[in-house]
MOPAC internal coordinates of N, CA, C and O (Angstrom, degrees):
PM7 1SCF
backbone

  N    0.0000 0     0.00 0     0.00 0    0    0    0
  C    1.4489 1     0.00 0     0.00 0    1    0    0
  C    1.5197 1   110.25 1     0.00 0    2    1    0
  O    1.2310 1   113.59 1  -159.76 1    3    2    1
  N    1.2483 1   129.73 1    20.24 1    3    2    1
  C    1.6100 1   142.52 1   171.10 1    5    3    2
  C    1.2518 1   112.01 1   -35.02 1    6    5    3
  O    1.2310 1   120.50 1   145.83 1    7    6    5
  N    1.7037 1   116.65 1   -34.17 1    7    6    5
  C    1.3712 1   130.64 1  -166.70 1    9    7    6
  C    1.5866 1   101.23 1   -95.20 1   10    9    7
  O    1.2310 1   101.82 1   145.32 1   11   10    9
  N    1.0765 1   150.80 1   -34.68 1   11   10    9
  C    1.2329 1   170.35 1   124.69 1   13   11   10
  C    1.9697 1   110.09 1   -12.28 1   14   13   11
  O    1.2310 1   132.68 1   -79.14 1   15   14   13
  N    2.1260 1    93.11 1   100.86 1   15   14   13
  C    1.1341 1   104.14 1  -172.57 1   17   15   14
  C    1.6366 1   132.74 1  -104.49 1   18   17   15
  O    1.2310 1   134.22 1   165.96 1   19   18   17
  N    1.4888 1    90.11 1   -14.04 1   19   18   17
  C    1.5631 1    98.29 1   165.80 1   21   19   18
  C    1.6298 1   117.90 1  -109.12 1   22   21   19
  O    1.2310 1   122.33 1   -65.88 1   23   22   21
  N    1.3793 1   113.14 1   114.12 1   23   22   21
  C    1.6343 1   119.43 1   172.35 1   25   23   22
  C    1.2895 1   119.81 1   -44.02 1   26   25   23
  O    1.2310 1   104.51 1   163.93 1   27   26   25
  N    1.3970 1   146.21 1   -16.07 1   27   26   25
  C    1.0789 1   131.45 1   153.51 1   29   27   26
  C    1.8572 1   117.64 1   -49.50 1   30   29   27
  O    1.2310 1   131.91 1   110.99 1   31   30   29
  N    1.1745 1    94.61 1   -69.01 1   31   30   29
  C    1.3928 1   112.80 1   172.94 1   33   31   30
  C    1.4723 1   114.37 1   -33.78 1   34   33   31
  O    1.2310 1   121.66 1   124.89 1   35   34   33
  N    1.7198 1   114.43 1   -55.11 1   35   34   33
  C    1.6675 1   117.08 1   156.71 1   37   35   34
  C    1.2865 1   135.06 1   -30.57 1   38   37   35
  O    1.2310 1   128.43 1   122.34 1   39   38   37
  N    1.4233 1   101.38 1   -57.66 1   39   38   37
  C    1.2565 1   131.52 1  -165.54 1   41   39   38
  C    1.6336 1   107.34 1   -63.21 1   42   41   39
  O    1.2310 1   124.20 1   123.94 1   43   42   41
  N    1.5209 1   109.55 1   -56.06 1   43   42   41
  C    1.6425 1   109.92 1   166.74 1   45   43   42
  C    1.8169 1   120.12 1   -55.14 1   46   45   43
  O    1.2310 1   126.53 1   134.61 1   47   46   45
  N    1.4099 1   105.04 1   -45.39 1   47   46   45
  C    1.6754 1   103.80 1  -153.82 1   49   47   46
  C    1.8724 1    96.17 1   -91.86 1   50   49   47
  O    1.2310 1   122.66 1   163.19 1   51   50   49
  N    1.1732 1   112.51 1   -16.81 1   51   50   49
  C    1.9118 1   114.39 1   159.99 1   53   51   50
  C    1.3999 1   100.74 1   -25.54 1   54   53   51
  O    1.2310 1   132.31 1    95.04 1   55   54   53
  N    1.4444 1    93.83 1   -84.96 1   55   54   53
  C    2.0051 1   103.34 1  -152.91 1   57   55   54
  C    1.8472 1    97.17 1   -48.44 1   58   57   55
  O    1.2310 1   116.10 1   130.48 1   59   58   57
  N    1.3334 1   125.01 1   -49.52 1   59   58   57
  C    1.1912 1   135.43 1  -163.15 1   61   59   58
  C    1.4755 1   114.67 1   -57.12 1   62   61   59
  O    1.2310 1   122.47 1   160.25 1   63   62   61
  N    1.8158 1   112.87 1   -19.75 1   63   62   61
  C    1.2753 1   114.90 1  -149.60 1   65   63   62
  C    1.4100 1    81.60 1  -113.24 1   66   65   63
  O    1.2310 1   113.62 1   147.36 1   67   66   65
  N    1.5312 1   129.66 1   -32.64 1   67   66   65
  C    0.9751 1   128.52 1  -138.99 1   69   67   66
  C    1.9963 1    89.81 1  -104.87 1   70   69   67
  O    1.2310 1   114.47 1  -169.71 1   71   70   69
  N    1.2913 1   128.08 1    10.29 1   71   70   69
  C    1.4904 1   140.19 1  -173.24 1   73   71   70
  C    1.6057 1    94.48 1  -105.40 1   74   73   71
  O    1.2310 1   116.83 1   126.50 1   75   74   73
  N    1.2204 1   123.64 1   -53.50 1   75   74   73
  C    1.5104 1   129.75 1  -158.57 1   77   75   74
  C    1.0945 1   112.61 1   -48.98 1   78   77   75
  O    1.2310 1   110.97 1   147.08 1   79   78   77
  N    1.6403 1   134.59 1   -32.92 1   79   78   77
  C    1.4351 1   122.47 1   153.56 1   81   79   78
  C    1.8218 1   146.15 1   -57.92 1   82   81   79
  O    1.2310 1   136.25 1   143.90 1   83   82   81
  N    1.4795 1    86.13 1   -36.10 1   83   82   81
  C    1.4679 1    99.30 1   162.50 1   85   83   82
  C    1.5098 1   121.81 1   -69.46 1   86   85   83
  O    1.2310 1   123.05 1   162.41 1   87   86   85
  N    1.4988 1   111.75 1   -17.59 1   87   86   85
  C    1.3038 1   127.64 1   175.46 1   89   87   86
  C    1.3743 1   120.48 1   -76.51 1   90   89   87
  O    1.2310 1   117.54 1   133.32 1   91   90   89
  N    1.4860 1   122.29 1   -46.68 1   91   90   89
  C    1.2327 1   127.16 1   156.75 1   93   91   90
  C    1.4186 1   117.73 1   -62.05 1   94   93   91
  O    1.2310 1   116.50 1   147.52 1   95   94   93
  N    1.5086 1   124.27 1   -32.48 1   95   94   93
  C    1.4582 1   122.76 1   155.90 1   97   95   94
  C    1.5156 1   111.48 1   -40.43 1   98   97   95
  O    1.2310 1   124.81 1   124.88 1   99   98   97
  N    1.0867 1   108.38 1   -55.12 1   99   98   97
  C    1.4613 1   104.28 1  -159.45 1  101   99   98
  C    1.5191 1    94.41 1   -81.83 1  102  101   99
  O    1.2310 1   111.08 1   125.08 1  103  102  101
  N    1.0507 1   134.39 1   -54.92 1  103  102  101
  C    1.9589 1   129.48 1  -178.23 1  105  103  102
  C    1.4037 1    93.02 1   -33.17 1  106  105  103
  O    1.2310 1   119.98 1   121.32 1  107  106  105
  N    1.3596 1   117.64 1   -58.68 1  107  106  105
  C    2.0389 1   118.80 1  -153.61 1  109  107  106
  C    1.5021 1   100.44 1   -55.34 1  110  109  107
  O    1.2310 1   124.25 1   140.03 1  111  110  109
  N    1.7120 1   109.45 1   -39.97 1  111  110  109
  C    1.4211 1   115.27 1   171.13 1  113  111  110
  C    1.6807 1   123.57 1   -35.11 1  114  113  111
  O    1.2310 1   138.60 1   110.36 1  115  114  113
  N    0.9698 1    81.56 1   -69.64 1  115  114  113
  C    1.8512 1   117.73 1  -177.03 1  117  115  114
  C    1.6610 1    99.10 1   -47.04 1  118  117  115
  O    1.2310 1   118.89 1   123.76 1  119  118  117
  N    1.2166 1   119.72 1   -56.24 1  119  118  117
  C    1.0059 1   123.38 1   165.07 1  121  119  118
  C    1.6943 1   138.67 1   -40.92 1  122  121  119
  O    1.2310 1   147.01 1   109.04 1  123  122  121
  N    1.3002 1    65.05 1   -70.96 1  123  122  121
  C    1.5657 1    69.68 1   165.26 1  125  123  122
  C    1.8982 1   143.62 1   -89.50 1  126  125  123
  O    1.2310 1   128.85 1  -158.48 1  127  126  125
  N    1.7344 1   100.56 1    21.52 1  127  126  125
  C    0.9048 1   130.95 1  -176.29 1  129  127  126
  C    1.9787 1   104.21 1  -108.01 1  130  129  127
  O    1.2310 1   132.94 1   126.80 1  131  130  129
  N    1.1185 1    92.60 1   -53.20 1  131  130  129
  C    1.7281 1    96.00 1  -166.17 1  133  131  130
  C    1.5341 1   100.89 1  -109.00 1  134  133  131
  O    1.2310 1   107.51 1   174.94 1  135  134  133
  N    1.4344 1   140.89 1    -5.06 1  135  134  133
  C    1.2361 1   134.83 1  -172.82 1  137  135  134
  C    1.6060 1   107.70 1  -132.45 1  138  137  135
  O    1.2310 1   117.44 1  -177.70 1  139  138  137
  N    1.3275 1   122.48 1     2.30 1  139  138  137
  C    1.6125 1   143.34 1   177.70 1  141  139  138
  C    1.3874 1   114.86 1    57.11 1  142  141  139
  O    1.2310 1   126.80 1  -170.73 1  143  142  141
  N    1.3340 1   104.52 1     9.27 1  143  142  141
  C    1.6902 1   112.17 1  -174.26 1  145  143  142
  C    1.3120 1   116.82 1   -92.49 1  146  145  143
  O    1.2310 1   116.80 1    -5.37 1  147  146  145
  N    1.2582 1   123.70 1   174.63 1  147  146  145
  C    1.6356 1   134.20 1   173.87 1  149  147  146
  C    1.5760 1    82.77 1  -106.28 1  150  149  147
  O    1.2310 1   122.22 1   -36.03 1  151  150  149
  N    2.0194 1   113.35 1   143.97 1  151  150  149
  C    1.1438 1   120.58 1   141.71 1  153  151  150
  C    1.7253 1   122.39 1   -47.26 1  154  153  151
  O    1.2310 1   116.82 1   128.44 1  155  154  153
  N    0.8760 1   123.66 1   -51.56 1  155  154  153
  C    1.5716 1   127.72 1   154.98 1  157  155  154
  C    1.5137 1   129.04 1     5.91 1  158  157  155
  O    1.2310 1   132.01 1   125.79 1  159  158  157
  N    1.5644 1    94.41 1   -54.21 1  159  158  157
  C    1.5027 1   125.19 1  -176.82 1  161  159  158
  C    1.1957 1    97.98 1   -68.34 1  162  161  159
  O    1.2310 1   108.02 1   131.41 1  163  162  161
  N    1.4250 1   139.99 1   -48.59 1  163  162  161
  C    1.5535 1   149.79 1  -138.28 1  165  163  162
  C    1.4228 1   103.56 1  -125.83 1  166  165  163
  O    1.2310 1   114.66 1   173.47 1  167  166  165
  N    0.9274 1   127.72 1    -6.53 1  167  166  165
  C    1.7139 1   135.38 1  -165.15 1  169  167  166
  C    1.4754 1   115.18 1  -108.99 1  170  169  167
  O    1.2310 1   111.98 1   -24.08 1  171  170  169
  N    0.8533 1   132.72 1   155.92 1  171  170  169
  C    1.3956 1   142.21 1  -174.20 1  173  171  170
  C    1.7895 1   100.64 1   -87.08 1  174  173  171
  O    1.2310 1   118.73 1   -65.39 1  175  174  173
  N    1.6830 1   120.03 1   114.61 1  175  174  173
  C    2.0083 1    93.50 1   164.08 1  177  175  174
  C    1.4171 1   128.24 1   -15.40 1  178  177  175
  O    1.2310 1   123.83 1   136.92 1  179  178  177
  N    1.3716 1   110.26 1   -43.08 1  179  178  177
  C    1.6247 1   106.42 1  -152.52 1  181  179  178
  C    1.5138 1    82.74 1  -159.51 1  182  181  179
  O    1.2310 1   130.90 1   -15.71 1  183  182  181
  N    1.6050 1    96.57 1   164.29 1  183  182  181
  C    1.0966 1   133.61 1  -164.57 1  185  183  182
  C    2.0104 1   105.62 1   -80.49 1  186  185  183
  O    1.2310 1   116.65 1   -52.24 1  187  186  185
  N    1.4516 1   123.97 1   127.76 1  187  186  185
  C    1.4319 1    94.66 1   170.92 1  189  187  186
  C    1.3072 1   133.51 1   -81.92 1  190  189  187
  O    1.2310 1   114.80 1    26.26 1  191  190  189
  N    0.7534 1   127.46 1  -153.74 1  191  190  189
  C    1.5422 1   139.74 1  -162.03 1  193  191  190
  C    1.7291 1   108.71 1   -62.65 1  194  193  191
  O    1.2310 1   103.91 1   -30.58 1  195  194  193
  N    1.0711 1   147.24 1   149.42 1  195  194  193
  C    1.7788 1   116.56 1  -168.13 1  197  195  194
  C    1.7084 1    77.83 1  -107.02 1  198  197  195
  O    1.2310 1   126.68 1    -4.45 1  199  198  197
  N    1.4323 1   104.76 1   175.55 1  199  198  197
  C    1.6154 1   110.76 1  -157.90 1  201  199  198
  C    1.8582 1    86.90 1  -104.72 1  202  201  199
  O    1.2310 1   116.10 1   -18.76 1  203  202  201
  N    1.7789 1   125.01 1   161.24 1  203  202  201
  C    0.9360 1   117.48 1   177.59 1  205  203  202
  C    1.7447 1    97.69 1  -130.68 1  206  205  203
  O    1.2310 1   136.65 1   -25.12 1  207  206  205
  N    1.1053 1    85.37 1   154.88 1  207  206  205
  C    1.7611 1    99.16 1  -164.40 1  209  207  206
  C    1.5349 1   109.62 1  -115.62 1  210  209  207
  O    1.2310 1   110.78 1   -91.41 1  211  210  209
  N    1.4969 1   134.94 1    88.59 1  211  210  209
  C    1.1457 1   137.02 1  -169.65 1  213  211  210
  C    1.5041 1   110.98 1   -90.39 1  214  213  211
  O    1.2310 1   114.11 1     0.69 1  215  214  213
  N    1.4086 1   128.75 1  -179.31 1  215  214  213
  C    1.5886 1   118.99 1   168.96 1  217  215  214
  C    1.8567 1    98.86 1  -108.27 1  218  217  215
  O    1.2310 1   141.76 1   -45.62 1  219  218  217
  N    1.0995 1    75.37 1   134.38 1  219  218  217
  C    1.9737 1    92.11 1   166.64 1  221  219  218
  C    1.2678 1   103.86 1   -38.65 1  222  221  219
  O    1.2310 1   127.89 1   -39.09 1  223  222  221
  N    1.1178 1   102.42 1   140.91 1  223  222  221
  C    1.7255 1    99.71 1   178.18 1  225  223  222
  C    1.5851 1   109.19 1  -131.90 1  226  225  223
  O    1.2310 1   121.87 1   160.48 1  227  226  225
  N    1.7958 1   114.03 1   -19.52 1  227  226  225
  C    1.4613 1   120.35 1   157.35 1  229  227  226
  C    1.5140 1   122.67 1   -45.79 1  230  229  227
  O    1.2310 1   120.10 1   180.00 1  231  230  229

């Protein structure tokens, strides 16, 4: 959130941003428990591009 200028706004999307790995931990689990697969198979190599959020300036 480097790009991210008001601390309210921080303050909410932290905890949220900071879960999403343990979350894909746990899906790859799931996966590979009840569907015999690796996330790997279904997943993109890498992550894309992260999106950037400017202010209107029109």
């Amino acid at each position: 959130m480097e790009q991210e200028g008001d601390p309210a706004v921080t303050a909410i999307s932290e905890p949220h941003r900071d879960t999403e790995p343990e979350h894909s931990h746990i899906n790859a689990d799931l996966m590979r428990r009840h569907d015999g697969r690796e996330a790997a198979e279904v997943c993109a190599p890498s992550p894309p591009n992260a999106l950037t959020f400017e202010p209107d300036t029109s």
